[in-house]
C-alpha positions as CSV (number, residue, x, y, z in Angstrom):
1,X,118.8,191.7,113.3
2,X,118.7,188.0,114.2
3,X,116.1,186.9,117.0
4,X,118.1,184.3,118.9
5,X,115.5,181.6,119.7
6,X,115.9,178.2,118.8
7,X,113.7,176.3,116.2
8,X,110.8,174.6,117.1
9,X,112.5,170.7,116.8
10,X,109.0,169.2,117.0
11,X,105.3,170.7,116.0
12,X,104.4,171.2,119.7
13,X,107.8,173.6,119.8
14,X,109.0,171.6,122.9
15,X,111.9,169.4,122.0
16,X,110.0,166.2,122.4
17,X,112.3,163.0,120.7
18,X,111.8,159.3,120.7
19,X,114.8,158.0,122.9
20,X,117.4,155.3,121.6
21,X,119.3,153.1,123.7
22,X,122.2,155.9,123.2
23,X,119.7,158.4,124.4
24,X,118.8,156.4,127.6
25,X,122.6,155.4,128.5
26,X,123.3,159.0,128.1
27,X,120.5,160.2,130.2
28,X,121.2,158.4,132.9
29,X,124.9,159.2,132.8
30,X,124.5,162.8,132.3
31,X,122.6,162.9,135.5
32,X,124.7,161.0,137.3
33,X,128.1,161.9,139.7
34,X,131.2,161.0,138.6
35,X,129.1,159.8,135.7
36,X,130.4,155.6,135.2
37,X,128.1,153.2,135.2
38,X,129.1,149.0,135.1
39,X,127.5,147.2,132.9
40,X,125.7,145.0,135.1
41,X,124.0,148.3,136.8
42,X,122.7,149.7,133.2
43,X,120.8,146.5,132.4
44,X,119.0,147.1,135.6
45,X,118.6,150.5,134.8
46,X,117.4,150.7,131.0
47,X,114.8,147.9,131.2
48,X,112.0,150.0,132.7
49,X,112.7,152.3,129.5
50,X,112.6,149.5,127.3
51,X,116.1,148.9,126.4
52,X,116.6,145.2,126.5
53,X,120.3,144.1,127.5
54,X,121.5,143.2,123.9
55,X,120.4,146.2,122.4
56,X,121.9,148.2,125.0
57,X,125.3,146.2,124.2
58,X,125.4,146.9,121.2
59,X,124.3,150.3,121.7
60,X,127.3,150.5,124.5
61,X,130.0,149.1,121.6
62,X,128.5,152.2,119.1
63,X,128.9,154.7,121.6
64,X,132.8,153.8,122.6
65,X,133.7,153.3,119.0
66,X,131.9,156.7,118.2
67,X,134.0,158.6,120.9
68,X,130.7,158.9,123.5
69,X,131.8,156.8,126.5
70,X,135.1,155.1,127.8
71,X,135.4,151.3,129.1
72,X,137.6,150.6,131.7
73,X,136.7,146.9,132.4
74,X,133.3,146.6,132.8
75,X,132.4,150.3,133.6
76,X,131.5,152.7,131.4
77,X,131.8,156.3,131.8
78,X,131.8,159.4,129.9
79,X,133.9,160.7,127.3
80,X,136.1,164.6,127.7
81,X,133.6,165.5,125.3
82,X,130.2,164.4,126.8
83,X,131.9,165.5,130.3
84,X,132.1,169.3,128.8
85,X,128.1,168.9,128.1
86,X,127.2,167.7,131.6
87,X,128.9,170.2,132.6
88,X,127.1,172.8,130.9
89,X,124.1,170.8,131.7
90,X,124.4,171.1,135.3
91,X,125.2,174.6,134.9
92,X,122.2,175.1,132.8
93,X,120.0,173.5,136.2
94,X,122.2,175.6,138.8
95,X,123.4,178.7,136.6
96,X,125.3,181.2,138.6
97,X,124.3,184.5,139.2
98,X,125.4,187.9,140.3
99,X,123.6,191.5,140.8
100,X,122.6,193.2,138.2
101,X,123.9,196.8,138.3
102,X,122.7,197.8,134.6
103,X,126.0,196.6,132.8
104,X,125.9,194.9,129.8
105,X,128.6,191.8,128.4
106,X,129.8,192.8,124.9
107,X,131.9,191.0,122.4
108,X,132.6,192.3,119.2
109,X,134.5,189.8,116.7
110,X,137.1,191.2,114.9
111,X,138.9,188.3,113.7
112,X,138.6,187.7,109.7
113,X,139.3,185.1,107.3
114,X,137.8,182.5,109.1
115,X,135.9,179.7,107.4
116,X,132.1,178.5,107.8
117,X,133.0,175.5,110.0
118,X,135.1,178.4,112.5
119,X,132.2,180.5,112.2
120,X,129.6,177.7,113.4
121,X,131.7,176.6,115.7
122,X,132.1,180.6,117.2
123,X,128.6,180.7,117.1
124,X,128.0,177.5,118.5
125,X,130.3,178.4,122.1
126,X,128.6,182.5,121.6
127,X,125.6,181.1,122.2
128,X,126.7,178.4,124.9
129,X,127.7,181.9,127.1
130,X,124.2,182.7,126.6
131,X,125.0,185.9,124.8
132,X,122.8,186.9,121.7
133,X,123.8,188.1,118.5
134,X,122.5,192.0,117.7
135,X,123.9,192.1,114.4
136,X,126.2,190.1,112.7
137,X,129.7,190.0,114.8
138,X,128.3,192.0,117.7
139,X,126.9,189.8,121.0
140,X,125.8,190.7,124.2
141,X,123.6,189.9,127.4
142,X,123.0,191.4,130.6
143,X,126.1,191.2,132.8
144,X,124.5,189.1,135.8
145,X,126.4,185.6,135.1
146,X,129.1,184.9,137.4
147,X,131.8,183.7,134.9
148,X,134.5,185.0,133.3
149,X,134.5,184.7,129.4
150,X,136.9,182.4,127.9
151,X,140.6,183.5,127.6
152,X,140.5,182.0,124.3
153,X,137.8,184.2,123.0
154,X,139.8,187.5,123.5
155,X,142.0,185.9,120.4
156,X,139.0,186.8,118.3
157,X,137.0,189.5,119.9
158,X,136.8,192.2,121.8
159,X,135.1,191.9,125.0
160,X,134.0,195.0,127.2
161,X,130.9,196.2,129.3
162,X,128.4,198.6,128.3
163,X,125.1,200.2,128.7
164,X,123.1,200.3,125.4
165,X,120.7,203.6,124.9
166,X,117.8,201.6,124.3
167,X,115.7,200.6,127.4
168,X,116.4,196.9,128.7
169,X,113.2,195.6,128.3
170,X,113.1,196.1,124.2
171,X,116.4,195.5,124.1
172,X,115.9,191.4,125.6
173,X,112.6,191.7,123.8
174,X,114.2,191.7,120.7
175,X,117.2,189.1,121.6
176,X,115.7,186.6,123.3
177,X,111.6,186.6,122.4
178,X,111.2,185.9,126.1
179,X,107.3,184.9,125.9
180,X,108.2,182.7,123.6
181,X,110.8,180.5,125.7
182,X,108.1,180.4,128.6
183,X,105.5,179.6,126.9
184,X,107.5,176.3,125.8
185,X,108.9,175.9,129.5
186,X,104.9,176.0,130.5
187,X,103.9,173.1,127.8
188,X,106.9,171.1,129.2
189,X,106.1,171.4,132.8
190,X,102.4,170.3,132.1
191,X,103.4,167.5,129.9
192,X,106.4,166.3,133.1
193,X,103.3,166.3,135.3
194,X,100.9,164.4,133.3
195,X,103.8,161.7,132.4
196,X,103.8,158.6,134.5
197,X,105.3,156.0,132.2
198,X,109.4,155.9,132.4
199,X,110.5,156.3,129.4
200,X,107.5,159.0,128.5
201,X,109.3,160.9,131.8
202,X,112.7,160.4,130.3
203,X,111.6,161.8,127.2
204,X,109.7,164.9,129.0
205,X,112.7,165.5,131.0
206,X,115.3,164.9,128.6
207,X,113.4,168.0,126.0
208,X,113.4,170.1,129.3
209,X,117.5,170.0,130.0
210,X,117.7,171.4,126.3
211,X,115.2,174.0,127.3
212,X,116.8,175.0,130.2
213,X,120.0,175.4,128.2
214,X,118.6,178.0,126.0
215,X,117.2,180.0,129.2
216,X,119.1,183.5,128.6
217,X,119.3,183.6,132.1
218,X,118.3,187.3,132.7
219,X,118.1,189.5,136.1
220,X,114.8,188.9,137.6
221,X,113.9,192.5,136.7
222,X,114.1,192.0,132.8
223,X,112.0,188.9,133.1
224,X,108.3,188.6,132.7
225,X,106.1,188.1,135.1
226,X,105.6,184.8,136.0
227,X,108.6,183.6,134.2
228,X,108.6,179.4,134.8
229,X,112.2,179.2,134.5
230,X,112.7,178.3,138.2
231,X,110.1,175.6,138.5
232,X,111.3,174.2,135.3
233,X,114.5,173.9,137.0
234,X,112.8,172.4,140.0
235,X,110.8,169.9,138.2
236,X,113.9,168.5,136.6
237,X,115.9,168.3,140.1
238,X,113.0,166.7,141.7
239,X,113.2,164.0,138.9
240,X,116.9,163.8,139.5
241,X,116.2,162.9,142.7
242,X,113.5,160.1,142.4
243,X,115.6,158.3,139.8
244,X,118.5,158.7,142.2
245,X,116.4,157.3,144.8
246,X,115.0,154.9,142.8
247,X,118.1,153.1,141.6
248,X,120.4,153.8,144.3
249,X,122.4,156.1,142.4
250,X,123.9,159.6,143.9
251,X,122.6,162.4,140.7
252,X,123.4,166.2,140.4
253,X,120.0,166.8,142.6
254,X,122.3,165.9,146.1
């Protein structure tokens, strides 16, 4: 059985990264709505991160030829690509939710022959849904998220509700390693309050959107107590909202 919780990316197990000018420009657009940018605003807005305006130029050229971002003049915007991940960013700060009545989301893959790139790449949008692999080929989660699964999927699964015999509690015990994931969600809230410098703040809240995209997500009576995915959620909106205010820019937060 494979415990689905993500690797530890840095020793303090909380996703901390130096940012790049791509990372910045990204940042900012990811939390931004419609997320396009001109060129004259990003100067102003990297500088405090210490992006200076050549390096962010050529940064800007990098990402367009790489398939990041779209020009359209002088205005910069995000490509079909990096839309689909705000997306599941903003859905990772406002997921949506239904009552739990005890049902579980199943998919069992029964397609065959595929190769490891397919596999990943299955993997990769399994774990997206915020399902967790019990064995190899067999995923499930609580049914408490209000979205349908992918039409596509059914092409290579089969998808059904259940109620497994084994009590809930174990059962997203052994998925998710919940005290884990808060215990990282904890270290990142103290290290967003004790951050005061920009680009230490960008970095701090950039390490908790990943975080918050690998939240399973569970009815409030599977979680532990004092689960911190909430103010998590809440610190990173109330960031949202002073960089919003503080460039004059209208972010996810409104």
């Amino acid at each position: 059985m494979r415990m689905n919780v993500p690797a530890a990316p840095d020793e303090a197990g909380t996703g901390l990264r130096p940012l790049s000018a791509r990372s910045v420009v990204l940042s900012l657009l990811l939390g931004t709505h419609p997320p396009r940018l001109p060129v004259k605003d990003l100067v102003r807005l990297v500088e405090p991160f210490g992006v200076g305006g050549s390096t962010l130029r050529a940064a800007l050229s990098r990402m367009v030829a790489a398939g990041d971002l779209r020009r359209t003049d002088a205005v910069y915007g995000l490509s079909d690509r990096l839309l689909a991940r705000q997306r599941r960013q903003d859905d990772a700060v406002r997921p949506r939710t239904r009552a739990w009545d005890g049902d579980w989301e199943m998919v069992v893959i029964t397609a065959t022959g595929r190769g490891p790139a397919e596999r990943a790449d299955l993997r990769a949008r399994l774990t997206a849904l915020r399902l967790a692999e019990l064995r190899e080929g067999v995923w499930l989660r609580p049914a408490n998220l209000a979205r349908p699964l992918p039409e596509e999927l059914h092409r290579v699964a089969l998808t059904c509700t259940s109620r497994p015999d084994e009590p809930a509690h174990e059962l997203v015990g052994r998925l998710w390693a919940p005290d884990d994931w808060a215990a990282t969600a904890r270290t990142l809230l103290t290290r967003s309050a004790a951050s005061r410098h920009p680009a230490d703040r960008l970095t701090v809240l950039a390490a908790v959107v990943r975080h918050l995209l690998t939240d399973p997500v569970l009815p409030a009576g599977l979680l532990p107590a004092d689960w911190p995915g909430e103010a998590l959620r809440a610190a990173y909106t109330a960031y949202q909202r002073e960089l919003a205010t503080s460039v004059g820019l209208r972010g996810n937060a409104d």
